[in-house]
C-alpha positions as CSV (number, residue, x, y, z in Angstrom):
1,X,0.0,0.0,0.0
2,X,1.1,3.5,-1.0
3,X,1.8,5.7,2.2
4,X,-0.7,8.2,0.8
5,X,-3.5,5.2,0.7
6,X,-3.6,4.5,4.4
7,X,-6.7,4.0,6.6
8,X,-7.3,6.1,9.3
9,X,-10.0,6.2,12.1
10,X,-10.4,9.2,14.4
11,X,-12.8,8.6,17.5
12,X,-13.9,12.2,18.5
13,X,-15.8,13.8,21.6
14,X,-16.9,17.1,20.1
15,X,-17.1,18.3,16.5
16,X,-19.5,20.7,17.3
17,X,-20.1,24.3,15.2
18,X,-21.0,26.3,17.9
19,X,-17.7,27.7,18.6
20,X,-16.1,25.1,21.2
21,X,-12.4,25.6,21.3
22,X,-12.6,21.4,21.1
23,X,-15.2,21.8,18.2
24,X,-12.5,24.1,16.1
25,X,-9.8,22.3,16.2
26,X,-11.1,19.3,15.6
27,X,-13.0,19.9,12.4
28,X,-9.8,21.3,11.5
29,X,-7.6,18.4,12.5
30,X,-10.3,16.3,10.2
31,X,-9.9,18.6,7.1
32,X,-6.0,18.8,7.9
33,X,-5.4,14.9,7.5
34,X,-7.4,15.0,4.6
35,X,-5.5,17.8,2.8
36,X,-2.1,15.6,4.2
37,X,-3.7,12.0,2.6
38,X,-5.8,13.2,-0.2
39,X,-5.7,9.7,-1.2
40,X,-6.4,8.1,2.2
41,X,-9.4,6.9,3.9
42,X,-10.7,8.5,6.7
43,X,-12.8,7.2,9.0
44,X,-14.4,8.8,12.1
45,X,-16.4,7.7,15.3
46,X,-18.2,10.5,16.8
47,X,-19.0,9.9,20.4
48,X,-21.0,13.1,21.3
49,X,-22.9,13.8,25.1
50,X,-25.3,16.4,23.1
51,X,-27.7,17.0,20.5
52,X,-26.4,20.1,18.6
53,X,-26.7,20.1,14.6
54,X,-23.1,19.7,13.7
55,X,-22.9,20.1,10.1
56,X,-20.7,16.8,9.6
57,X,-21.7,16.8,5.8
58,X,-18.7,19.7,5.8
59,X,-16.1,17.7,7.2
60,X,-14.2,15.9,4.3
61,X,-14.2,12.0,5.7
62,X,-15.4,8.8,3.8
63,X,-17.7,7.5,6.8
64,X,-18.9,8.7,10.5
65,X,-20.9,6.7,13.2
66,X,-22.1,9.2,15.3
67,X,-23.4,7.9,18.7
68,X,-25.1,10.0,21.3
69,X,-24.5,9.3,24.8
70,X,-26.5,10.3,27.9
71,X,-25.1,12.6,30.8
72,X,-28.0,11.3,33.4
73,X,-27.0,9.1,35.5
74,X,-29.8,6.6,37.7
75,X,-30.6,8.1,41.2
76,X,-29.7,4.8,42.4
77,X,-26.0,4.7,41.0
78,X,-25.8,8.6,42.9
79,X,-27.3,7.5,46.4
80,X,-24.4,4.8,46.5
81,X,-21.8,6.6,45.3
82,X,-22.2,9.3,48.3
83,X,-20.7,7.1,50.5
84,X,-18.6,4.9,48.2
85,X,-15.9,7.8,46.8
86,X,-15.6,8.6,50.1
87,X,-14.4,4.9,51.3
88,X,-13.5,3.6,48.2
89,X,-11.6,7.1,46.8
90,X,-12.9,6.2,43.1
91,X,-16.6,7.9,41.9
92,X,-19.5,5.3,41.1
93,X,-21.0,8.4,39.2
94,X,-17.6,8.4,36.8
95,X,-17.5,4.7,36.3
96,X,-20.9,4.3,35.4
97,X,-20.5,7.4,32.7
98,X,-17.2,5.8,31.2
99,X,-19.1,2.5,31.0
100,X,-21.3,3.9,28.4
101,X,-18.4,5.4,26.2
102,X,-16.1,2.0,27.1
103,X,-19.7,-0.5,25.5
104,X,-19.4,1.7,21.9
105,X,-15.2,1.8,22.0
106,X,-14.8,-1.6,22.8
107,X,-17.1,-3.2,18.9
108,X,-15.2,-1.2,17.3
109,X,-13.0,-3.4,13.9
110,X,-9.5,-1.2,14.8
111,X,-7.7,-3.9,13.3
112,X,-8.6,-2.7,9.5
113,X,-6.9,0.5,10.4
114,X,-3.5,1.9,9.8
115,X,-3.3,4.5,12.2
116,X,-6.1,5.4,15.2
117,X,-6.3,8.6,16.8
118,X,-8.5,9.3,20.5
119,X,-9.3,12.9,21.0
120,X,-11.3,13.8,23.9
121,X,-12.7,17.3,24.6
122,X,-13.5,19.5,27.9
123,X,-12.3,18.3,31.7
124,X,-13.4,14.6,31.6
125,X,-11.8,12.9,29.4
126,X,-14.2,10.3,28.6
127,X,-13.1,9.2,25.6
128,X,-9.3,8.7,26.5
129,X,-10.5,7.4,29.8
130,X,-12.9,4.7,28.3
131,X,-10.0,3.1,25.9
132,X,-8.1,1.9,29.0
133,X,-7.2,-1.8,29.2
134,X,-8.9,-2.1,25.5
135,X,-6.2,-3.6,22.6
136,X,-7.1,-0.3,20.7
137,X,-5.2,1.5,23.4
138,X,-2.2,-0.3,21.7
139,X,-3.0,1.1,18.1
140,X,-3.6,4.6,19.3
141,X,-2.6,8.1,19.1
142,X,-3.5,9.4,22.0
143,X,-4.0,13.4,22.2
144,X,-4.2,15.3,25.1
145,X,-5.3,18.9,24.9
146,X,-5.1,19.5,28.5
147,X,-3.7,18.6,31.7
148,X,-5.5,15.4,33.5
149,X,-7.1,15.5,36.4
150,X,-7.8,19.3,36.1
151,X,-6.3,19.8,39.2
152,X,-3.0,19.8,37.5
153,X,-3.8,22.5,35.2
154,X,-1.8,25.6,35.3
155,X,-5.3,27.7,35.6
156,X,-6.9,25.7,38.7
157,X,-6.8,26.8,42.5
158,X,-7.4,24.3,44.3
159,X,-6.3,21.2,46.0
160,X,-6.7,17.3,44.3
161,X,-9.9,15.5,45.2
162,X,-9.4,12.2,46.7
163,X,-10.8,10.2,43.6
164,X,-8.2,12.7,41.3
165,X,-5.3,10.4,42.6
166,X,-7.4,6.9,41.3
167,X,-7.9,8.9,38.1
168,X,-3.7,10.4,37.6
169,X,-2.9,6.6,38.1
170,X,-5.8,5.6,35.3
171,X,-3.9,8.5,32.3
172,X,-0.8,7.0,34.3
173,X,-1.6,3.6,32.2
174,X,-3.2,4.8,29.4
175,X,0.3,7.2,28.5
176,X,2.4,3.6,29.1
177,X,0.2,1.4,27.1
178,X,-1.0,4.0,24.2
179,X,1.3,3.7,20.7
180,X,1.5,7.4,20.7
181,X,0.7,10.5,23.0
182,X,0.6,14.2,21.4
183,X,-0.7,17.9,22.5
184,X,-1.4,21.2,20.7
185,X,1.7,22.2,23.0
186,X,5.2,21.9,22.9
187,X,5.2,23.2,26.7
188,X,2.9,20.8,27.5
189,X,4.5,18.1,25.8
190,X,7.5,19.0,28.0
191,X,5.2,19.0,31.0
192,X,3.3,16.2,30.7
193,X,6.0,13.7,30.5
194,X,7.1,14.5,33.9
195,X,3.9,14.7,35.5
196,X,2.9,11.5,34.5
197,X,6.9,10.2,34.9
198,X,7.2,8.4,31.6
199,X,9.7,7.7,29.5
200,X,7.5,8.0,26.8
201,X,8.0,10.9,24.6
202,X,4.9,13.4,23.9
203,X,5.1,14.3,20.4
204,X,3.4,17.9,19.5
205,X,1.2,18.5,17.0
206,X,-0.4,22.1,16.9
207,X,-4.0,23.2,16.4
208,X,-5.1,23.9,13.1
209,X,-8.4,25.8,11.5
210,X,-9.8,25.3,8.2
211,X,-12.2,27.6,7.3
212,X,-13.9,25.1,4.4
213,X,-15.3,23.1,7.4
214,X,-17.7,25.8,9.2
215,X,-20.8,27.5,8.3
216,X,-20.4,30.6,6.5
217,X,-21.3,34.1,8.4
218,X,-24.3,36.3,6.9
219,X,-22.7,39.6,6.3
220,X,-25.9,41.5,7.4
221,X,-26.4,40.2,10.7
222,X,-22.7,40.9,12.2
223,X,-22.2,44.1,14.0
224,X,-20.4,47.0,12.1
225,X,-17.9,48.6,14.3
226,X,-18.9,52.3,15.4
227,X,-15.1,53.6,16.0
228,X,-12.0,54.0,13.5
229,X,-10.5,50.8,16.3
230,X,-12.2,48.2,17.0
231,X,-10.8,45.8,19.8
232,X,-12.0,42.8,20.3
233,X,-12.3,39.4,22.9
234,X,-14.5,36.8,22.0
235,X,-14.2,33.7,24.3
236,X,-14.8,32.1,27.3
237,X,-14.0,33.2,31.0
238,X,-12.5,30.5,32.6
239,X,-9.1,28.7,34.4
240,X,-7.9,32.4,36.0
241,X,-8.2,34.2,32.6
242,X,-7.8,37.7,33.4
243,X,-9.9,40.2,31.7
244,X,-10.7,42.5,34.8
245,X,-7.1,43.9,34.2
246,X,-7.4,44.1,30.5
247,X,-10.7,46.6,31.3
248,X,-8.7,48.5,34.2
249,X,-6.1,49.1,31.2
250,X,-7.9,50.0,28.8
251,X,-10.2,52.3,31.0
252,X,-6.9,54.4,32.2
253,X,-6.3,54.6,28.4
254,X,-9.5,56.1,27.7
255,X,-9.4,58.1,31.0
256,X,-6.3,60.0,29.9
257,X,-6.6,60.4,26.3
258,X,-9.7,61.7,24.8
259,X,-8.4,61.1,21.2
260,X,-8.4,57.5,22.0
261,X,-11.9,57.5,23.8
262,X,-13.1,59.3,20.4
263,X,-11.3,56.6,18.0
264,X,-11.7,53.3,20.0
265,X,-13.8,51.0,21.1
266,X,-13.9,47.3,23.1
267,X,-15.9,44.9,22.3
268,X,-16.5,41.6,24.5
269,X,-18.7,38.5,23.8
270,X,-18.5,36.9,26.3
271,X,-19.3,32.9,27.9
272,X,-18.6,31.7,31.8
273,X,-19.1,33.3,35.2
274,X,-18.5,36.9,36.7
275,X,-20.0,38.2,33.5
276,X,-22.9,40.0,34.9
277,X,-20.7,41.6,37.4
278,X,-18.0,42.7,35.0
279,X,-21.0,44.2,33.0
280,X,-22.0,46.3,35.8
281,X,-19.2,47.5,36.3
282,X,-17.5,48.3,32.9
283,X,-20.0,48.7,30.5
284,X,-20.5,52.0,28.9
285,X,-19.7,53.8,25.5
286,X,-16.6,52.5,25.2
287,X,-16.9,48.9,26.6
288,X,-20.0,46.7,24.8
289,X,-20.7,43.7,26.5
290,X,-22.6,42.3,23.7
291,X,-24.5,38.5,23.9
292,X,-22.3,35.4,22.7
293,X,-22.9,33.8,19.3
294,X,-22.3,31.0,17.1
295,X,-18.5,30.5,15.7
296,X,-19.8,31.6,12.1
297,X,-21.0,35.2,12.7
298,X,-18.3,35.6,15.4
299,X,-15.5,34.6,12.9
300,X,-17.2,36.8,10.5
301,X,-17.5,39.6,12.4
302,X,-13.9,39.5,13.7
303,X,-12.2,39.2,10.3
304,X,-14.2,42.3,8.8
305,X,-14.7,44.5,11.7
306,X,-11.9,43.6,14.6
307,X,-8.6,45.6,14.4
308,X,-6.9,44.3,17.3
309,X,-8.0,40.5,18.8
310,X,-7.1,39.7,22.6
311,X,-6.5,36.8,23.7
312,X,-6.4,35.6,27.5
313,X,-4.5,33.0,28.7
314,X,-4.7,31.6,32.3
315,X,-2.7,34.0,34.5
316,X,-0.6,31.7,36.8
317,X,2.7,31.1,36.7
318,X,2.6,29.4,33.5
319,X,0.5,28.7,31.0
320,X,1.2,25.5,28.8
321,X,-1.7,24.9,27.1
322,X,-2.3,26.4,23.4
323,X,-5.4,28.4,23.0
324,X,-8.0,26.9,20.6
325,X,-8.7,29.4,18.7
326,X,-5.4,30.4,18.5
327,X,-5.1,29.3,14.7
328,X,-8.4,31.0,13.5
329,X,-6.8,34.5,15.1
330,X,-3.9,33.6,13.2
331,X,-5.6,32.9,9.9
332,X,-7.1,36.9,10.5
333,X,-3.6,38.2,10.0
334,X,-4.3,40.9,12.7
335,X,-2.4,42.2,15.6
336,X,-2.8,40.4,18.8
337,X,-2.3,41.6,22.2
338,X,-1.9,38.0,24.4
339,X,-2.0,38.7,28.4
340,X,0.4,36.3,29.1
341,X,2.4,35.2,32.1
342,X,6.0,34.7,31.4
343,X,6.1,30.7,30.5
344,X,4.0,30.8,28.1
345,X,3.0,28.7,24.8
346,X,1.8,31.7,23.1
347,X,4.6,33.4,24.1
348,X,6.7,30.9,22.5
349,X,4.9,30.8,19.5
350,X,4.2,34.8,18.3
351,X,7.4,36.3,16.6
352,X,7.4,39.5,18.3
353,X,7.6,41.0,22.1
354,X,5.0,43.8,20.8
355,X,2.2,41.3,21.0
356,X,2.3,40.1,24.2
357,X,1.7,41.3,27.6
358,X,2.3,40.3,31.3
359,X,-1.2,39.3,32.2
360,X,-0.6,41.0,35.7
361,X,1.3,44.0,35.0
362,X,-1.4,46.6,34.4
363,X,1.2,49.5,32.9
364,X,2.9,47.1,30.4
365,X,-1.1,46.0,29.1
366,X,-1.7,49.6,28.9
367,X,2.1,50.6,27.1
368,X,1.0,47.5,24.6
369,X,-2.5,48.4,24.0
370,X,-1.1,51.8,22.8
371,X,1.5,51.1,21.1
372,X,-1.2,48.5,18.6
373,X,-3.9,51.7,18.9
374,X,-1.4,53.9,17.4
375,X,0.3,52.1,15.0
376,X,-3.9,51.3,13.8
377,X,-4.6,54.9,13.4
378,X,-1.2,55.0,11.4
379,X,-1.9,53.0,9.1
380,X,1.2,50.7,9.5
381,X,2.5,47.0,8.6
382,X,1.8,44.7,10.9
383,X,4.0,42.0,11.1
384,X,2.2,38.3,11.3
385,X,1.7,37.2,14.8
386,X,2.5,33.5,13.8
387,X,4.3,33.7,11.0
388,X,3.8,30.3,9.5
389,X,3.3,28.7,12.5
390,X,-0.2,27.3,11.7
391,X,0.5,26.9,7.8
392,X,-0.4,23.5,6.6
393,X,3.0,22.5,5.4
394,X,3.8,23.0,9.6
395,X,1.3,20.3,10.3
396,X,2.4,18.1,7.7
397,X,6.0,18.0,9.4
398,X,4.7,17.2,12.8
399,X,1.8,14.7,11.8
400,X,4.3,12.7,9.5
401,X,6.9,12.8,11.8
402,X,4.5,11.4,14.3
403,X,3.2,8.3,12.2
404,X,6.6,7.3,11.7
């Protein structure tokens, strides 16, 4: 068989449309192995816990078994499991969910395959979790797009949870007995395999976005800027993201310079919590706290009317995740302003100082803000935050270096 006529199945957790940073880059992960192995076939099996339209007639793959599964859990299972994680250390509640996505994982023919990748989305796991012990473990490229248990992310605050130790040891396994393990991150490539303490090495493979595999945005309905500068954040608050300091900045710049009050403008669509309370506090002629929508309108409106694009990382120490959406901004060709701390991927990754920010140093947001304003209202050339970071020939080099 030629190596551009392989067979490949990808088992997926979220290929959602909405705009789920999960949803993004894995539409785009799809459309990126196709481009790769034109030739190829694709196979995916989609194991989803909702019932959103998800437009899979886009996604360029030869076959996908989509298979919903059901949050609720019996009453019964509950009632136990109150006292049993606390004698037992492990959650009834958990095992009972990863049963269901463990039943679909463990028909499927992997044998057929070539090459098998397991992505899972948001702070469960469940799809990763479920292949443990199963000989498609074996066959497997495992990605990991975050940190497991949570409580080893760089954005929480608080201590483990006895069943969290059960649950370390259970990705403990899955990283010794998986073919292959990858992340979006080269830092977190670097971290992982010393908090799981495995000789293993985590290969990196970066988010992509391909544009050919979302709705298109209706020009009419977006919302047409009303200053010269338009500045933007569209995303979720979540994991210590810090956007009370970006307002404080930007406020003082306003304060103290009526030119830029008269020429600029924020604009925030925000998801999470603390919204209402940052909208009581903030919003006003400059500041719009406008209502969240789906990824096409909010791509559309950011490539036509956005200026400048934020993005917020988690301000701890370090931050060694990659943003989702971080290759969509790219594909805008805009300047970015990321609040940052000082280990950073994103740091790492954009080619100049001047678009980044210490995400807790309020006079360096404000001297960077500025400094993007002005050179806007100038006129000038930006250079590209990511250079050719996200480029598909980028991605080629990793992936076939990983299926080596």
């Amino acid at each position: 068989m030629r190596s551009d006529e392989l067979k490949f199945l990808v088992i997926a957790q979220d290929l959602r449309i909405s705009g789920t940073s999960e949803g993004i880059v894995s539409r785009s992960f799809l459309a990126g192995l196709s481009q790769v192995y034109p030739q190829s076939r694709i196979d995916v099996v989609y194991l989803r816990n909702h019932n959103n339209e998800d437009r899979l007639d886009l996604l360029p793959v030869d076959s996908i078994k989509s298979f919903y599964l059901e949050k609720k859990i019996p009453s019964y299972v509950i009632l136990v499991n109150k006292m049993w994680w606390r004698l037992v250390g492990t959650s009834l509640n958990d095992s009972y969910h990863l049963k269901n996505y463990r039943r679909i994982i463990s028909k499927i023919d992997f044998k057929e395959y070539d090459h098998i990748f397991i992505r899972s989305s948001g702070q469960e796991f469940e799809v990763i979790r479920a292949a443990r012990g199963l000989p498609i473990l074996e066959r497997s490229i495992v990605n990991f797009h975050d940190p497991y248990p949570i409580v080893w992310d760089t954005g929480s605050n608080r201590l483990p949870r006895k069943t969290e130790f059960g649950q370390f040891k259970e990705i403990w396994d899955i990283v010794e007995s998986a073919r292959v393990c990858i992340s979006p991150s080269r830092l977190l490539s670097h971290d992982l395999e010393h908090l799981y303490g495995s000789s293993k090495k985590f290969y990196t493979l970066p988010h992509q976005y391909r544009a050919d595999v979302f709705e298109k945005g209706d020009q009419e309905r977006i919302r047409k800027k009303e200053k010269e500068i338009s500045i933007s954040y569209h995303g979720a608050l979540q994991l210590g993201r810090n956007l009370q300091i970006l307002l404080d900045a930007y406020q003082n710049l306003i304060n103290e310079n009526s030119y830029l009050k008269a020429k600029t403008e924020l604009i925030l669509r925000l998801r999470g919590g603390n919204i209402k309370e940052l909208r009581d506090k903030y919003n006003g002629d400059n500041i719009l706290f406008l209502k969240p929508v789906d990824f096409a309108e909010s791509s559309l409106e950011q490539k036509l009317e956005s200026d400048i694009i934020i993005v917020l990382e988690n301000c701890a120490t370090h931050s060694n995740i990659l943003v989702g959406k971080a290759p969509f901004i790219s594909s805008l060709n805009k300047p970015v302003l990321s609040l940052s701390p000082e280990r950073s991927e994103m740091r790492r990754i954009l080619r100049t100082e001047e678009y980044a920010a210490n995400c807790s140093d309020k006079e360096e947001i404000c001297l960077k803000l500025k400094n993007l304003i002005d050179r806007c209202l100038e006129r000038s050339v930006f250079e590209s935050p990511f250079k050719d970071y996200f480029e598909p020939e980028n991605f080629k080099c990793h992936l076939k270096k990983i299926l080596e």
